[in-house]
C-alpha positions, 0 to 999 in steps of 0.5 A: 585381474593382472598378474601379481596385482594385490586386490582386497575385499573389505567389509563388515561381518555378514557383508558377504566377503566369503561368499565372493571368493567362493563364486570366485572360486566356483563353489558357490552357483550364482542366482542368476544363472545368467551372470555366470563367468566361467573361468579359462580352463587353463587358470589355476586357483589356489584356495585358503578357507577360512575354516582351514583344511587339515589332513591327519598326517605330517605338517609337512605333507599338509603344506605339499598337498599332494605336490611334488617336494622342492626344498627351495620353495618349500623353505620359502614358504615356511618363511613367508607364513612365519612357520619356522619359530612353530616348527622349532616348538614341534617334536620332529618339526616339519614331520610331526604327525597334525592330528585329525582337524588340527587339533594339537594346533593353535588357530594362527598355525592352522590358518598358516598352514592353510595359506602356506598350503596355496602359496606352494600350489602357486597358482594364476590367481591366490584367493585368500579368506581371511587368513590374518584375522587368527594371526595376533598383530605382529605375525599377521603384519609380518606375513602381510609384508612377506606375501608382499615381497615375496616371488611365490605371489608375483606370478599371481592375482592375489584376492585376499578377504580381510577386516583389517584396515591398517593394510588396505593402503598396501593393496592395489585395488579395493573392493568394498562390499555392504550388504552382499553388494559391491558398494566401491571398487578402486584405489585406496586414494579414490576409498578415501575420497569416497562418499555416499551419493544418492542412491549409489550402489543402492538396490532398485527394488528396495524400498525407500526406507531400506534404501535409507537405512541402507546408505546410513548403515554404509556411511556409517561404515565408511566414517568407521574405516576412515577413522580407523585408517588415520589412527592407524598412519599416525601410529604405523610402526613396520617391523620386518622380523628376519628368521633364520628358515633353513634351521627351522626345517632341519629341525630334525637334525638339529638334535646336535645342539642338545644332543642328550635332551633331544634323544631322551626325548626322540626315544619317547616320542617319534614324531608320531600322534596317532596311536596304533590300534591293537587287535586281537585275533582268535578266541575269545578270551574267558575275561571278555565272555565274563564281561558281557554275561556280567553285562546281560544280568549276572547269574540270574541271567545265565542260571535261567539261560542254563535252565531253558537250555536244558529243556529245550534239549531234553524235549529235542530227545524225548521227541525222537526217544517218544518216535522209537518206542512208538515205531515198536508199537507197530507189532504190538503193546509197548510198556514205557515207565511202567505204563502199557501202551496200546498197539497202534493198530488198536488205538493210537491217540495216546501216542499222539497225545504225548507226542503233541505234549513234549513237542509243545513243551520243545517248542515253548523252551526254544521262545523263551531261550531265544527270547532272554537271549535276545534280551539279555544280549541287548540289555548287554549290549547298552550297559557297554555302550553306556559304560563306553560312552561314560568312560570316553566323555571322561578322557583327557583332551589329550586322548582324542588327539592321538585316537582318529575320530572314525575309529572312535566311531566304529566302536561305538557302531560296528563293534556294538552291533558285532556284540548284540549279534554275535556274541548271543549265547 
């Protein structure tokens, strides 16, 4: 491909546009490992995906990737992707904080982001999926004209996937695919004189039906695409809509035109989306205890725990007290409670006996705390899962776009398991 030489990818849903720029970009492997081309090293790629990528960080940052600032270029391309009417909406312009995803985002300035993102990488070949396709008629025009007139894009092959046919008699080359095959490759002349022959472009190993079904399909294709392009030159209006750039990206001092609203507004918002998270260190407080013994049953729960606790400690000393009275029985009978104990010369089953009795009930005491523990801390533990889950489901939109997702994550994780095991009593 030569430099600054334009070449579309036409085709209807499922034919198999995406899956080209991604060999192209060699992310997706061949199945004939055979037909494998590999790139020169040296050429670089500038990528924008049809599902754009977007960093949780400023919308400026999202469009550096990374890249050395140059306030030039950079403004150019903020032209070139009509950004600069988006970045007056925007608090802080260039610098407002884009939530993770996107998400305080429309489609159109997310899929220009993305392709404002490529344009300032400018590398040997610009392969674009689609970007147009989010845009309404009017911006994605503009942005067509602008990609171009533009320097940024004549120092690179650009491959642009698109499904508009109003802007294939701008581009050198066209390529036409139809069932995840090249079905012409040429000018838009030669598209427009193209017809279905025989078996062209059909696959050897199809059957003849399928080879029929598949030439009606594409002829149909073609009368489709050749009809919508002579709508569209009877009725072709170019509009080239100038922007004034070099306000839009000082946006943040602009605040002199409105001086008094904007600073009532900056005091209030700082261009920052996401929202600080607020530990605690220390202690636990009361509230917080009172909470999870509400959660592992109430009273019920802790009166039996109290219990249970009580005996499991009396039996720890009534063992050792039992230990004491029987070593003094070592020089003769001993009364505990009123009740006489041979020495253990004479007889000493009645100190093992009883021994045996409270070491059974000691250890009968430790089960059963552990165990309504154990199931007091998990019932505790899905009750706030439960009521955390409810309560998130129930926030505004908004929430979700100033809280990151892996923090919401680890509520619902980390901090879970931290309160089924360590906040057992």
């Amino acid at each position: 491909m030569e430099k600054s030489k334009f070449v579309a990818i036409y085709g209807g849903v499922g034919s198999g546009k995406s899956s080209l720029v991604q060999a192209i970009c060699q992310l997706l492997p061949p199945t004939d490992p055979s037909s494998f081309v590999a790139l020169d090293p040296t050429t670089s790629i500038a990528y924008s995906a049809q599902s754009p990528f977007i960093q949780n960080t400023s919308l400026k940052n999202n469009i550096l990737f990374g890249q050395k600032f140059e306030p030039q270029k950079y403004s150019d391309v903020i032209e070139v992707c009509a950004l600069a009417s988006d970045l007056l909406l925007l608090p802080r312009g260039d610098e407002t904080e884009i939530g993770e995803r996107g998400v305080n985002l429309s489609g159109g300035q997310k899929a220009r982001v993305s392709l404002a993102r490529a344009l300032y990488c400018e590398g040997d070949v610009l392969v674009l999926d689609d970007p147009l396709s989010a845009l309404d008629a009017d911006t994605g025009n503009r942005v067509f004209q602008n990609l171009k007139n533009s320097y940024l894009t004549s120092n690179s092959a650009v491959v642009l996937v698109t499904s508009a046919s109003h802007f294939l008699s701008d581009f050198d080359e066209i390529q036409l695919l139809h069932d995840g095959q090249t079905r012409f490759q040429g000018s838009f002349k030669d598209l427009l004189e193209y017809e279905v022959n025989g078996g062209e472009g059909l696959s050897p190993d199809s059957s003849s039906n399928a080879n029929s079904n598949s030439r009606q399909n594409l002829a149909d294709v073609l009368s489709y695409l050749k009809t919508a392009i002579q709508q569209d030159s009877d009725g072709k209006e170019k509009e080239n809509v100038d922007v004034d750039v070099a306000v839009a990206t000082s946006i943040p001092t602009s605040a002199t035109t409105n001086k008094d609203k904007d600073n009532d507004k900056d005091k209030d918002n700082d261009g920052s989306l996401m929202r600080d998270e607020k530990q605690e260190y220390g202690r636990s407080k009361i509230k917080v205890w009172t909470a999870w013994f509400k959660a592992a049953g109430g009273w019920p729960f802790v009166l039996f725990q109290l219990l249970f606790l009580t005996v499991d400690r009396t039996s720890y000393i009534a063992t050792e007290w039992w230990l004491a009275r029987w070593t003094e029985a070592a020089t003769g009978s001993v009364t505990v409670m009123n009740h006489v104990l041979p020495a253990q010369e004479k007889d000493q089953w009645p100190w093992v006996k009883i021994y045996m009795i409270i070491g059974a009930l000691s250890c009968a005491a430790v089960l059963i705390r552990t165990e309504w523990a154990v199931f007091g801390g998990a019932r505790a533990s899905e009750k706030l899962f439960t009521q955390t889950l409810k309560r998130t489901l129930l926030l505004p939109m908004s929430f979700f776009e100033t809280v990151p997702l892996g923090r919401l994550l680890n509520r619902f994780t980390y901090d879970i398991e931290q309160v089924s095991e360590r906040s057992e009593p």
